[in-house]
N, C-alpha and C positions, 0 to 999 in steps of 0.2 A: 504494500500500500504506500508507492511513492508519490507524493504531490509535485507538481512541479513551483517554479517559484511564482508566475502569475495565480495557480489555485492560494499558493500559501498568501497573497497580499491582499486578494479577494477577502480572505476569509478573514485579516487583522481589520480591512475596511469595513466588513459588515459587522464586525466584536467596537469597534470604533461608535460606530452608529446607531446602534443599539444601546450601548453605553449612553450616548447622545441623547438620546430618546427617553431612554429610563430617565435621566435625568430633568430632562424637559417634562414629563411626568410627574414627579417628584413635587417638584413646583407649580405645576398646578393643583395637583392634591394638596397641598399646605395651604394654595388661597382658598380652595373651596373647602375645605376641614375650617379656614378662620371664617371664613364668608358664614359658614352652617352655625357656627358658635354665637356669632353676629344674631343671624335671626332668632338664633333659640331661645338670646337675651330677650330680642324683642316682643317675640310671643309671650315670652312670661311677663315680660312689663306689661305689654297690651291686657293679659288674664289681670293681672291684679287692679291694673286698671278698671276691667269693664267688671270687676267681681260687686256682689250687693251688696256690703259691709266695707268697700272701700268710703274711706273719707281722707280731700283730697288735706296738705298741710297749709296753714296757715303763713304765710311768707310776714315777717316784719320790714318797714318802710324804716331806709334814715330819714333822719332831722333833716330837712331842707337849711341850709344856710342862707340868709340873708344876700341880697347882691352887694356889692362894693364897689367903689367909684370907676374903679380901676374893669368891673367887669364890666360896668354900662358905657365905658370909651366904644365895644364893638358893635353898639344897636344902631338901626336905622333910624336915621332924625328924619319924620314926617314933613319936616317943614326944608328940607333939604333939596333945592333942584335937580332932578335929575336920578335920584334915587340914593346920594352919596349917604357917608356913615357920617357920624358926629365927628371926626377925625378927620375928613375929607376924601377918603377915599374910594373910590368907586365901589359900589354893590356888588357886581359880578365884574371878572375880567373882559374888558372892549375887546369885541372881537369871536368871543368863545360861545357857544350856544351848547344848552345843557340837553 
C-alpha cells in the first residue's frame, strides 16, 4: 500500500481543511450556545414579568437642584433677533440642517 506523493499532499490538504472547518464550527456553536443563554435570560425575565403576583419596584427620584447663573448663560432669550442665546451666539450652527 504505496501512496505516491501527490495522494500523500491531497490527503495533508483535506486533514488541513477539515481542521478548518471544525474550527469555523467551533465558533459558531459558542455564539449560538451565548445567543441560547441570551434568550433563556429573556424568557425568564418576560415569565416573571407577565407572572400575577408580580409587583413592578418603586424607583426613587433625586432632588432637582436649583438653576445657577452660570447654567441660565445657555437658554434662549425670546427677545433675541434671530433666535440667538443670551450670550450671543447663534441657536443652531449656519448652514447645518438637523
Amino acid at each position: 500500500m504505496a501512496l505516491d506523493l501527490t495522494q500523500f499532499q491531497q490527503l495533508l490538504d483535506s486533514a488541513q481543511k477539515a481542521d478548518a472547518f471544525k474550527a469555523d464550527v467551533k465558533r459558531a456553536l459558542k455564539k449560538v450556545s451565548s445567543l441560547l443563554v441570551n434568550l433563556q435570560t429573556a424568557v425568564e425575565d418576560a415569565e416573571t414579568l407577565m407572572s400575577d403576583d408580580y409587583t413592578p419596584t418603586v424607583k426613587e427620584r433625586k432632588t432637582r437642584t436649583p438653576r445657577t447663573a452660570a447654567d441660565a448663560a445657555g437658554e434662549i432669550d425670546p427677545e433675541a433677533p434671530y433666535g440667538r442665546k443670551k450670550d450671543g451666539t447663534p441657536k443652531n450652527k449656519p448652514g447645518r440642517s438637523k
